[in-house]
PyMOL commands that place a pseudoatom at each C-alpha (Angstrom):
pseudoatom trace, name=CA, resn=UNK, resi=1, chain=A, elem=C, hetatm=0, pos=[16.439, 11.551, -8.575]
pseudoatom trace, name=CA, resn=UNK, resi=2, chain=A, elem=C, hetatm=0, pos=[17.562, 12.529, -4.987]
pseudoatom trace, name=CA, resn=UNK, resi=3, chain=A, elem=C, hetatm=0, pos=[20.952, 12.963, -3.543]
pseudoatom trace, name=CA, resn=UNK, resi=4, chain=A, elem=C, hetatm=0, pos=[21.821, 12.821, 0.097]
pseudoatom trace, name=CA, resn=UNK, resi=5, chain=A, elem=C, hetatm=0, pos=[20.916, 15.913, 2.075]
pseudoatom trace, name=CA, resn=UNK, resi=6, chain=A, elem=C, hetatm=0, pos=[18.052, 16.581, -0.602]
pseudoatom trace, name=CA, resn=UNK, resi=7, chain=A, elem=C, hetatm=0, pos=[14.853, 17.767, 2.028]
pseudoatom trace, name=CA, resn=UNK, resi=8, chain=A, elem=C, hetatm=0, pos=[11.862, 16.008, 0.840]
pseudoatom trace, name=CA, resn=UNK, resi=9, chain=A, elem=C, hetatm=0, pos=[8.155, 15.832, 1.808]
pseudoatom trace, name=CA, resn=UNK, resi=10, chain=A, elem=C, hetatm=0, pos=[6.514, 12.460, 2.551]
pseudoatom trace, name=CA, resn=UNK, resi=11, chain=A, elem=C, hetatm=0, pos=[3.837, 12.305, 1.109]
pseudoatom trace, name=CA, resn=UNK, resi=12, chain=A, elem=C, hetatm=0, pos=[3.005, 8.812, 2.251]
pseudoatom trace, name=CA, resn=UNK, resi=13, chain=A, elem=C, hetatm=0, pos=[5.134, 6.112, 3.414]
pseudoatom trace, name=CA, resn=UNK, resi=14, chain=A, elem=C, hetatm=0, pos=[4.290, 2.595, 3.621]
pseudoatom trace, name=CA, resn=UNK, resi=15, chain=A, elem=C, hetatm=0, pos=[7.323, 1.698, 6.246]
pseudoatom trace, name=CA, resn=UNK, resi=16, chain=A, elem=C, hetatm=0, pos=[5.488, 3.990, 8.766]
pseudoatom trace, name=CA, resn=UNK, resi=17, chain=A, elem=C, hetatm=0, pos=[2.621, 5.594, 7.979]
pseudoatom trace, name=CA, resn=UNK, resi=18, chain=A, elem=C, hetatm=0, pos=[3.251, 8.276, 10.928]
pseudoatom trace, name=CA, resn=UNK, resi=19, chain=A, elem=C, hetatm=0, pos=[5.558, 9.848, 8.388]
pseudoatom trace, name=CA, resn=UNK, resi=20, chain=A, elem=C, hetatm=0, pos=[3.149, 11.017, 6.029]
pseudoatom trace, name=CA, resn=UNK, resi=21, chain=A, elem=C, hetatm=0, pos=[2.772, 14.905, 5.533]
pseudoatom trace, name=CA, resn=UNK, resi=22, chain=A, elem=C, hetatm=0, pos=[6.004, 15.403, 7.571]
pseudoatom trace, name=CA, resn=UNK, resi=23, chain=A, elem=C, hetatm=0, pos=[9.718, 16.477, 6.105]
pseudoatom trace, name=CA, resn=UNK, resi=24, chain=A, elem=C, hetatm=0, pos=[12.726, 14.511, 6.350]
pseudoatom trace, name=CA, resn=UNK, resi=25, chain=A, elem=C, hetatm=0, pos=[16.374, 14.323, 4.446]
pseudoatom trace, name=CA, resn=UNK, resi=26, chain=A, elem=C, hetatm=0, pos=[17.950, 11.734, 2.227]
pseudoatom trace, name=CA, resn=UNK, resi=27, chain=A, elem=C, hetatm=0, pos=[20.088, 10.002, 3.913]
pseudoatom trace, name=CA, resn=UNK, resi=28, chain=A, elem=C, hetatm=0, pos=[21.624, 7.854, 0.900]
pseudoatom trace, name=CA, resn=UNK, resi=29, chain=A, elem=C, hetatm=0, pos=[24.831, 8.572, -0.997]
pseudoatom trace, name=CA, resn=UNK, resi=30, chain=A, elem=C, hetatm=0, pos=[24.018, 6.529, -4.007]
pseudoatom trace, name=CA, resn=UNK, resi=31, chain=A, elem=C, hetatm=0, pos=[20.581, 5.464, -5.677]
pseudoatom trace, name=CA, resn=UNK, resi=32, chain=A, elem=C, hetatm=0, pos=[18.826, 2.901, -3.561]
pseudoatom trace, name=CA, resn=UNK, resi=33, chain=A, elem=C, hetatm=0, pos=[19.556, -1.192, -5.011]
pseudoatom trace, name=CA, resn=UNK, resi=34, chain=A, elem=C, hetatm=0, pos=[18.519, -4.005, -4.083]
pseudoatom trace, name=CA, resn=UNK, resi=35, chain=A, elem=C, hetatm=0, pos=[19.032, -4.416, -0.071]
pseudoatom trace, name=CA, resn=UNK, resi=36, chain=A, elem=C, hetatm=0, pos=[16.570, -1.578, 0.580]
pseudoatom trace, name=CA, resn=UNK, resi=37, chain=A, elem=C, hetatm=0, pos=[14.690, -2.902, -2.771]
pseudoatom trace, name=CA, resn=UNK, resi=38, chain=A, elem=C, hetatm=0, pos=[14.622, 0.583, -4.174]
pseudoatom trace, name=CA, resn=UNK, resi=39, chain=A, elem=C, hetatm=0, pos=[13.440, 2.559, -1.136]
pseudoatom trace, name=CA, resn=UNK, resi=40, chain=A, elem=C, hetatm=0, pos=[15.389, 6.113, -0.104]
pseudoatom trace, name=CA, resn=UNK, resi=41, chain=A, elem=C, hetatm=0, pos=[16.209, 5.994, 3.198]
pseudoatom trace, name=CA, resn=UNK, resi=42, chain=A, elem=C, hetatm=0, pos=[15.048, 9.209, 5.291]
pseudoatom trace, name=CA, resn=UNK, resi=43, chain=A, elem=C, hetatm=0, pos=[15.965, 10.503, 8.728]
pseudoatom trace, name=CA, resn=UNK, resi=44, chain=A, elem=C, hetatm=0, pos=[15.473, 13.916, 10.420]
pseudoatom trace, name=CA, resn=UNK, resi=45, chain=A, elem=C, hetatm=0, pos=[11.512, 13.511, 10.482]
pseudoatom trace, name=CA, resn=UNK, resi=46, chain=A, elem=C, hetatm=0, pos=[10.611, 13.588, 14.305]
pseudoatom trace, name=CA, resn=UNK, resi=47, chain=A, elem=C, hetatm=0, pos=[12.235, 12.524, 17.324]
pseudoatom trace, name=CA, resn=UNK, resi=48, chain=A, elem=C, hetatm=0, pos=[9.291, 10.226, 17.619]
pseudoatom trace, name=CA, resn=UNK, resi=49, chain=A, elem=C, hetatm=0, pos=[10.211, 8.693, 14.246]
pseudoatom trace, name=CA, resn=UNK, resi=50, chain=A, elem=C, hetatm=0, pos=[13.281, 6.712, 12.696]
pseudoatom trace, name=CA, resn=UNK, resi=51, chain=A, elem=C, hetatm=0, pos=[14.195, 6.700, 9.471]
pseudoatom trace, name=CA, resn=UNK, resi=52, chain=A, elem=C, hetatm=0, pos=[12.014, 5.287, 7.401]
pseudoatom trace, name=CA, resn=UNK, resi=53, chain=A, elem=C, hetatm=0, pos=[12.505, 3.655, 3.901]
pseudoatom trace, name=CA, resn=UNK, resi=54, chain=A, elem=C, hetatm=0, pos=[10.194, 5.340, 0.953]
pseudoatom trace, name=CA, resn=UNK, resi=55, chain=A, elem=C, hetatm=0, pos=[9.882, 4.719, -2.536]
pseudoatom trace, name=CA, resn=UNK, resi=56, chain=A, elem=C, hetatm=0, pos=[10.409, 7.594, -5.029]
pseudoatom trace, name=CA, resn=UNK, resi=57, chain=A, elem=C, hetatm=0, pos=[6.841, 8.227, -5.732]
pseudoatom trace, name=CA, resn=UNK, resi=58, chain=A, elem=C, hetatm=0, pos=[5.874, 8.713, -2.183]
pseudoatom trace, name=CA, resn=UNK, resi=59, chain=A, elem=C, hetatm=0, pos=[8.374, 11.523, -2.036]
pseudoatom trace, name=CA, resn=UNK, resi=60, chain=A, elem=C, hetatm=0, pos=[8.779, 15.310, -3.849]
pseudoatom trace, name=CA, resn=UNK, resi=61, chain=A, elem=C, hetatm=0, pos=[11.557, 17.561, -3.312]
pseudoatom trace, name=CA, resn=UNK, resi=62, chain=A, elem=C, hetatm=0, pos=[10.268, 20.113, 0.088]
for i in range(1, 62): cmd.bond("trace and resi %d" % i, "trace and resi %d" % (i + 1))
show_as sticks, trace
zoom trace
Protein backbone atom coordinates (compact mmCIF):
# COMPACT_ATOMS: atom_id res chain seq x y z
CA UNK A 1 0.00 0.00 0.00
CA UNK A 2 1.18 3.63 -0.71
CA UNK A 3 0.73 6.75 1.24
CA UNK A 4 0.97 10.24 -0.11
CA UNK A 5 4.49 11.48 -0.71
CA UNK A 6 5.57 7.68 -1.19
CA UNK A 7 8.19 8.09 -4.59
CA UNK A 8 7.32 5.36 -6.87
CA UNK A 9 8.54 4.05 -10.26
CA UNK A 10 6.08 3.61 -13.16
CA UNK A 11 6.56 0.90 -14.47
CA UNK A 12 3.79 1.23 -17.01
CA UNK A 13 0.80 3.28 -17.02
CA UNK A 14 -2.15 2.84 -19.07
CA UNK A 15 -3.50 6.68 -18.52
CA UNK A 16 -0.33 7.81 -20.41
CA UNK A 17 1.96 5.61 -21.57
CA UNK A 18 4.77 8.50 -21.68
CA UNK A 19 5.02 7.77 -17.98
CA UNK A 20 6.47 4.52 -18.11
CA UNK A 21 10.11 4.05 -16.69
CA UNK A 22 9.88 7.57 -15.15
CA UNK A 23 9.40 8.51 -11.15
CA UNK A 24 6.64 10.33 -9.73
CA UNK A 25 4.93 10.81 -6.01
CA UNK A 26 1.61 9.77 -4.59
CA UNK A 27 -0.39 12.29 -4.51
CA UNK A 28 -3.43 10.59 -2.53
CA UNK A 29 -4.15 10.87 1.19
CA UNK A 30 -6.32 7.84 1.43
CA UNK A 31 -6.48 4.48 -0.67
CA UNK A 32 -7.91 5.14 -4.09
CA UNK A 33 -12.21 4.19 -4.28
CA UNK A 34 -14.31 4.26 -6.60
CA UNK A 35 -14.14 7.84 -8.52
CA UNK A 36 -10.58 7.10 -9.68
CA UNK A 37 -11.80 3.22 -9.80
CA UNK A 38 -8.79 2.16 -7.81
CA UNK A 39 -6.03 4.08 -9.60
CA UNK A 40 -3.18 6.17 -7.36
CA UNK A 41 -2.97 9.35 -8.56
CA UNK A 42 0.77 10.55 -9.37
CA UNK A 43 2.28 13.96 -10.04
CA UNK A 44 5.91 15.21 -10.05
CA UNK A 45 6.84 13.01 -13.24
CA UNK A 46 7.90 15.65 -15.94
CA UNK A 47 6.92 19.02 -16.73
CA UNK A 48 5.80 17.51 -19.97
CA UNK A 49 3.47 15.18 -18.03
CA UNK A 50 0.35 15.56 -15.61
CA UNK A 51 -0.53 13.42 -13.19
CA UNK A 52 -1.50 10.42 -14.25
CA UNK A 53 -3.80 7.75 -12.61
CA UNK A 54 -2.01 4.08 -12.15
CA UNK A 55 -3.11 1.00 -10.74
CA UNK A 56 -1.06 -0.64 -7.94
CA UNK A 57 0.57 -3.21 -10.03
CA UNK A 58 1.97 -0.81 -12.49
CA UNK A 59 3.78 0.84 -9.63
CA UNK A 60 6.84 -0.28 -6.95
CA UNK A 61 8.12 1.82 -4.30
CA UNK A 62 11.52 4.00 -6.15
Amino acid sequence: MFKAGDRVLIVACEDDPRAAGKTGRILDEVPPGPLTEGRWTVDRISIWIAPVLCHTSELRLA
